[in-house]
C-alpha positions in Angstrom: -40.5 30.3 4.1 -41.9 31.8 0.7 -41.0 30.3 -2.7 -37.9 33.6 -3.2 -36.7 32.4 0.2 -33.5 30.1 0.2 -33.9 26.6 1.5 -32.0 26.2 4.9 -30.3 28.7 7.8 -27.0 30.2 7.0 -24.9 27.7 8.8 -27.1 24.7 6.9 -26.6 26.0 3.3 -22.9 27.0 4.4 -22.6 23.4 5.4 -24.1 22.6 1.8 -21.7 24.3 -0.1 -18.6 22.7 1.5 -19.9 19.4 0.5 -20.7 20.5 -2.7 -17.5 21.6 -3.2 -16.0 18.8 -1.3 -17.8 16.3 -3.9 -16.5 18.1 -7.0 -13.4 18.1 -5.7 -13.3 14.2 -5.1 -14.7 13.6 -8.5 -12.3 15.5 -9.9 -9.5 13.1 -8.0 -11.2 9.8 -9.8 -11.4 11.8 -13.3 -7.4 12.5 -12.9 -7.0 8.9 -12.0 -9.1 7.5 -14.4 -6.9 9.4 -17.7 -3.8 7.5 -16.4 -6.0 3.9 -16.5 -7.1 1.6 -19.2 -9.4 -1.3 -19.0 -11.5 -2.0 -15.8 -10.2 0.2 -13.5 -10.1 3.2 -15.6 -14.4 2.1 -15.8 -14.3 1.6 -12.2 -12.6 5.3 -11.2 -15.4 7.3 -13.5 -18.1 5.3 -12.3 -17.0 6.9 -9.0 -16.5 9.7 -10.0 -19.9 9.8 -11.7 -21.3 8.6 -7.9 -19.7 11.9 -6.5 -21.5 14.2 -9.2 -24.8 12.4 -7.9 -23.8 13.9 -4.3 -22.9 17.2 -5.9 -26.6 17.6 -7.6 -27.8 16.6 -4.1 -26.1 19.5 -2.6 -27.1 21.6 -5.7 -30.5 20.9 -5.6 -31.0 22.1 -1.4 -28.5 25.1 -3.0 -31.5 25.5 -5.4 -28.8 25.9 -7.8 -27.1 28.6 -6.1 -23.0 27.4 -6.4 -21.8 31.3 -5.5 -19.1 31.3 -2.8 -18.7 27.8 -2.9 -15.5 27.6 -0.8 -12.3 25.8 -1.6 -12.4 21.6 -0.8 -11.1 20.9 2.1 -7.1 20.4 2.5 -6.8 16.7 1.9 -8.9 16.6 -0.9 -7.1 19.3 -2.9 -4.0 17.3 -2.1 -5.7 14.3 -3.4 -6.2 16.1 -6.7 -3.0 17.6 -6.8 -1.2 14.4 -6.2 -3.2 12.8 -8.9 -2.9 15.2 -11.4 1.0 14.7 -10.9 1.3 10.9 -10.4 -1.7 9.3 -10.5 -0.2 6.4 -8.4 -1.3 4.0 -5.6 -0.4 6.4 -2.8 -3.7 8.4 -4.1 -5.8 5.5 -3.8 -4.9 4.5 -0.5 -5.6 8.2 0.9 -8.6 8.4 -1.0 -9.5 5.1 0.4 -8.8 6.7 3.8 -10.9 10.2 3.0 -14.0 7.6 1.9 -14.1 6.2 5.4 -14.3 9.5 7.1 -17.4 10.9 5.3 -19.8 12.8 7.8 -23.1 12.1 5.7 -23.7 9.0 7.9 -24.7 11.5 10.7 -25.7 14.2 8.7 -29.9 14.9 8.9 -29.9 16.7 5.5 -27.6 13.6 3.2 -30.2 10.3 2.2 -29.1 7.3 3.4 -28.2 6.1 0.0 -25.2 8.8 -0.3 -24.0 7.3 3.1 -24.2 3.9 1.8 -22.6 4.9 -1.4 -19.7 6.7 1.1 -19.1 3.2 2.6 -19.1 1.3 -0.2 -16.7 3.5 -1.9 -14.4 3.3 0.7 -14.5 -0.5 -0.5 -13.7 -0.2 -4.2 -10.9 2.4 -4.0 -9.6 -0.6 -1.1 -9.9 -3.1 -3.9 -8.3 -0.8 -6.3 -5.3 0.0 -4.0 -5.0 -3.4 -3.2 -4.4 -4.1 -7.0 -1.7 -1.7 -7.0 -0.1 -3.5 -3.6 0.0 -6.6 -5.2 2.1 -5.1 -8.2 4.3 -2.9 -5.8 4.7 -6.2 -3.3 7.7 -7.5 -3.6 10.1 -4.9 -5.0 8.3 -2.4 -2.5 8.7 -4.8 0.5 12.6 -5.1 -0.4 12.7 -1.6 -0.8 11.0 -0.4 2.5 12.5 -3.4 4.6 16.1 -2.4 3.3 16.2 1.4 3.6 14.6 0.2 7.4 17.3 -1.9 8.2 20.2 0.1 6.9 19.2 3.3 9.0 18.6 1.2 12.4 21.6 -1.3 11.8 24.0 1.5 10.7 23.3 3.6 13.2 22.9 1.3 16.1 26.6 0.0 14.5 28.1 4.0 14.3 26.8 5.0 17.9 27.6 1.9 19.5 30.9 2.1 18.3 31.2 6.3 18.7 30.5 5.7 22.2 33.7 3.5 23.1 35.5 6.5 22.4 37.6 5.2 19.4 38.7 7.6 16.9 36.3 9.6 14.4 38.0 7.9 11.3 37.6 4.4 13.0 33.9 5.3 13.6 33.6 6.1 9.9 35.2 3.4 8.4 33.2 0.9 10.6 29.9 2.2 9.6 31.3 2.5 5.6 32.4 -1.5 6.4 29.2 -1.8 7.6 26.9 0.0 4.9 28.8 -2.3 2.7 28.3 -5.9 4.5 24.5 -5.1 5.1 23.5 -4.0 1.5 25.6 -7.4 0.4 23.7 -9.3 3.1 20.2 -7.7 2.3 20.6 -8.1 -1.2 21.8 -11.4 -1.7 19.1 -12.7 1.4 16.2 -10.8 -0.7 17.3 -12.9 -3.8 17.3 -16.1 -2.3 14.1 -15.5 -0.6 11.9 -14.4 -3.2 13.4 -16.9 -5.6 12.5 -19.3 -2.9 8.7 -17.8 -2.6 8.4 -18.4 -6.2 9.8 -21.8 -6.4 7.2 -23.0 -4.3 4.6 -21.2 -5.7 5.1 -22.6 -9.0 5.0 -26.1 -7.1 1.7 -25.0 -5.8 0.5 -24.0 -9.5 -1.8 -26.5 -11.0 -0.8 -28.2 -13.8 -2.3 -27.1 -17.2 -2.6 -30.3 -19.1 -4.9 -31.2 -16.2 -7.5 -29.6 -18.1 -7.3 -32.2 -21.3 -8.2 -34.6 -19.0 -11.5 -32.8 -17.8 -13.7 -34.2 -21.1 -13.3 -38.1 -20.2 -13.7 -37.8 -16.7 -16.4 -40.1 -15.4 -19.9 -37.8 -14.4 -21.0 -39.6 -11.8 -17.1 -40.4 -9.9 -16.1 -36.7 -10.6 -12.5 -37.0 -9.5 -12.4 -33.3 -9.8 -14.7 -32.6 -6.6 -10.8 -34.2 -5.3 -9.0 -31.3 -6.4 -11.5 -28.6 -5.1 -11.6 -30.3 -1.9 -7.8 -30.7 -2.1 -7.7 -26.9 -2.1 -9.9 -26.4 1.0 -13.7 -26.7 0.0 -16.4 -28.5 2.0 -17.2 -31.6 0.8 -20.5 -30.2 -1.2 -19.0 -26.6 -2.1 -16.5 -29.2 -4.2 -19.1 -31.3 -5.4 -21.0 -28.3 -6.7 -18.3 -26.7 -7.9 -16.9 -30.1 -10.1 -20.3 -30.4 -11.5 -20.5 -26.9 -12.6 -16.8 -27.2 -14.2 -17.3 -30.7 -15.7 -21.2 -28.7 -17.4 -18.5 -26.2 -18.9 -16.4 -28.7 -20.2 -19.1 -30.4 -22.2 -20.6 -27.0 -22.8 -17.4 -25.6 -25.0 -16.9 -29.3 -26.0 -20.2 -29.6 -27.8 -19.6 -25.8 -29.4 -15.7 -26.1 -30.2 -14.9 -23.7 -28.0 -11.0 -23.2 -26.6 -10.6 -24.4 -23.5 -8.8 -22.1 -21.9 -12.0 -20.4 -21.8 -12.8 -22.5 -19.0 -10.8 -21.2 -16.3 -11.3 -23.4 -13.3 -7.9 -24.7 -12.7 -6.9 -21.2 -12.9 -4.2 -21.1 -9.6 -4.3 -16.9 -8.5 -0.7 -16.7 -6.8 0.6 -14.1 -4.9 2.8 -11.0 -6.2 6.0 -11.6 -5.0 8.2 -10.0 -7.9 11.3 -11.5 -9.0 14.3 -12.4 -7.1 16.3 -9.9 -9.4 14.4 -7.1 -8.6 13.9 -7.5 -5.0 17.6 -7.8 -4.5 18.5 -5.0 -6.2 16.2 -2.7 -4.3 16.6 -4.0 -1.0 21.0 -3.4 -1.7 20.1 -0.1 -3.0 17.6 0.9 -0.1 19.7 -0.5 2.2 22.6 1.5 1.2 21.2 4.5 1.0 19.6 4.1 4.5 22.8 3.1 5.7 24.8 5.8 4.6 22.6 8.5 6.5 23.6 7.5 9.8 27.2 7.9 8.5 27.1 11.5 7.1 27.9 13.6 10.0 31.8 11.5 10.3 32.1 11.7 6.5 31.6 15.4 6.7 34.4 15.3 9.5 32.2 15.9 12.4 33.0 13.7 15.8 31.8 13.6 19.4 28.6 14.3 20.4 27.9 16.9 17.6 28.1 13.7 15.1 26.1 11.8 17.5 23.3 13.5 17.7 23.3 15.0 14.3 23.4 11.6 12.7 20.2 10.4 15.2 18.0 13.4 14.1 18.8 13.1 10.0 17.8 8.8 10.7 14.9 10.1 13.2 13.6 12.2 10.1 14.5 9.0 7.5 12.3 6.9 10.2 9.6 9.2 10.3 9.2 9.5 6.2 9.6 5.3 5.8 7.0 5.0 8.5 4.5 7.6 6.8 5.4 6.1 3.9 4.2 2.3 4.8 0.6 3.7 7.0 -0.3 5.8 3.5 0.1 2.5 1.2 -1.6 0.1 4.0 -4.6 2.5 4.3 -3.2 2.7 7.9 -2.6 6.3 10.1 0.5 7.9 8.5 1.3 9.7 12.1 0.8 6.4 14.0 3.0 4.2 11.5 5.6 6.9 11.2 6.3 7.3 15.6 6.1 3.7 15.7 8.7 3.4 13.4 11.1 6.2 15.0 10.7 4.4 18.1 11.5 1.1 17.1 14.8 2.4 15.5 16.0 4.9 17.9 15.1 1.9 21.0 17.7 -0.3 19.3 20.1 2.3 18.8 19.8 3.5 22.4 20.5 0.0 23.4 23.4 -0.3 21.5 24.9 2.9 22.5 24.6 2.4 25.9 26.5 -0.9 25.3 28.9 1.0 23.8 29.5 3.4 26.7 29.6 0.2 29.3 32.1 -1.2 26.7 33.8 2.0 26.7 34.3 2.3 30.3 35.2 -1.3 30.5 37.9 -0.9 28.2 39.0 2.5 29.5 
C-alpha cells in the first residue's frame, strides 16, 4: 500500500464509516439528553457523549479523515435521537442502556480494547442513570402499569365470562361498566393504603436526626456507634471502622465549627415509593381506562361473537403496548415482556370464558 492508498479493503473502511456514523449518532443522543439535565447528570451525559467523539476520531483517523458517504446510523440509534430530541425521558436511557450492551467492538480486530471497555462501562452509567429515573417514576409508575394491567385482564375475563352464558348484550355491558367501576374503587383505594403503609414503616426505619447531637460526647474508646452500624447489617470490623471514621468527622467539624449536617453518616437512603395520593389516583385512572377497553365493542352495540373477539384483539394490542412498555423501562427485551404479558392476560380470560360456557350450558 503507498502513502495515496486508503487504509483498509472496501468492506473494512465501509465497516469504518458505519461506526463512525454510528458514534456521532450516539453522541448526539447524550448531547439531546444532556440540554434537558442540570447538575450531575447533565456532567455525566456529555462526558459520554465526549467518550463517543473519542470513538468517532478512532474511526476518523483509519478513514484518514475521509467522512464522504458516511451512511445514516443505524435504525435504533436515530430513534434514540429522535426520542430524545422530543422527550428527553427515562425510556431513552433504558434503550440506550440496552444499545451499549450490544456494541460489536468487543469482537471487532480493528476497535482497541479500551473503546470495548469504554462500551461496557457505558452500558453501566446510562444503567445507573436510568435507574435514577426508576426510582422517581416508582411508585406512581408501578400504580399506573399494575392498574391499567389489572383492568384489561379483570374486565375482560369479567365481560367474556359473562358473554359466554348467553345473557343479554346490555346485561354484558352493564356488568363490565359495574365492574370497571368496583375495580378502579378497589385499585385505588388498595394503592392508597399500601403505599401509605410502605411509607409508614419507612419513616419507622428512618434514623433519628437528633441522634447526631449526641455523636460529640460519645465515649472513643466504647463507640456505641459501631452498635448502630452493626445494627444495620455490617461485620463486626466494617462497623468498627466505620464508627471510628464517623466519630474523626465529628471531632473534625467540631474543632473547625463546622454544621453538622455536613456529616452525613446517619443519613437513612429510603426507597421511592411516591405518595399514597398519587399512587391511588393513577392506579383508579389506569385501571379504568384498561377496564373500559374490554367493554367497547357492547358499548358500541356490538354482541355475540363479533364483540367477543373484537374486544380480545383491542386488550391483546393494550397487553402488548403495557408489556413493551415495562421490558423498555427495566432494560429488559420489549418483545419478550410484551408476549409474556398477552399470554398471561388472554390465559386468564380463556379460563374464565370457558367457565362461562360450562355455566352457560349448565344453566341452559
Amino acid at each position: 500500500m503507498t502513502a495515496d492508498e486508503p487504509q483498509g479493503t472496501p468492506a473494512e473502511r465501509a465497516r469504518w464509516k458505519r461506526y463512525l456514523a454510528d458514534e456521532r449518532a450516539e453522541a448526539a443522543v447524550y448531547r439531546e439528553l444532556a440540554a434537558r439535565r442540570e447538575g450531575e447528570e447533565r456532567d455525566i451525559l456529555l462526558a459520554l457523549a465526549a467518550a463517543e467523539g473519542r470513538h468517532e476520531a478512532h474511526w476518523l483517523g483509519l478513514l484518514d479523515g475521509d467522512d464522504t458517504g458516511i451512511p445514516r446510523a443505524d435504525v435504533r440509534t436515530r430513534m434514540l435521537a429522535s426520542l430524545a430530541r422530543r422527550f428527553g425521558s427515562i425510556f431513552v436511557l433504558a434503550l440506550a442502556q440496552r444499545a451499549e450492551s450490544r456494541s460489536p467492538y468487543a469482537d471487532d480486530p480493528d476497535a482497541t480494547a479500551a473503546m470495548a471497555a469504554d462500551e461496557r462501562i457505558h452500558g453501566e452509567v446510562v444503567r445507573g442513570l436510568a435507574a435514577r429515573g426508576r426510582r422517581r417514576l416508582a411508585g406512581t409508575f408501578r400504580a399506573a402499569v399494575f392498574g391499567a394491567n389489572d383492568g384489561l385482564v379483570s374486565n375482560l375475563a369479567l365481560v367474556l365470562g359473562i358473554g359466554a352464558t348467553g345473557v343479554p348484550a346490555p346485561v354484558v355491558l352493564f356488568t363490565g361498566i359495574a365492574g370497571l367501576l368496583a375495580g378502579a374503587l378497589s385499585m385505588g383505594a388498595g394503592e392508597y393504603v399500601s403505599v401509605r403503609s410502605q411509607r409508614e414503616l419507612l419513616e419507622a426505619s428512618a434514623p433519628d436526626p437528633g441522634a447526631r447531637d449526641a455523636l460529640g460526647d460519645l465515649d472513643l474508646d466504647a463507640n456505641e456507634l459501631a452498635l448502630v452500624y452493626r445494627a444495620r447489617g455490617m461485620a463486626e470490623d466494617e462497623a468498627v471502622d466505620q464508627a471510628a471514621l464517623v466519630l474523626a468527622r465529628v471531632q473534625a467539624a467540631e474543632r473547625l465549627q463546622a454544621p453538622t449536617d455536613a456529616i452525613g453518616s446517619l443519613e437513612h437512603d429510603d426507597e421511592a415509593v411516591g405518595t399514597g395520593t398519587s399512587a391511588a389516583i393513577s392506579s383508579f385512572l389506569f385501571f379504568a381506562s384498561g377496564a373500559l377497553i374490554p367493554v367497547l365493542p357492547w358499548l358500541f352495540g356490538m354482541s355475540g361473537l363479533a364483540a367477543t373477539v373484537t374486544a380480545t384483539v383491542l386488550v391483546s394490542i393494550a397487553l402488548l403496548a403495557t408489556g413493551a412498555t415495562v421490558g423498555l423501562l427495566s432494560g429488559a427485551s420489549p418483545m419478550r415482556r410484551a408476549l409474556r404479558q398477552l399470554g398471561i392476560g388472554l390465559g386468564a380470560a380463556a379460563i374464565t370464558y370457558a367457565l362461562g360456557l360450562a355455566f352457560g350450558t349448565t344453566i341452559g
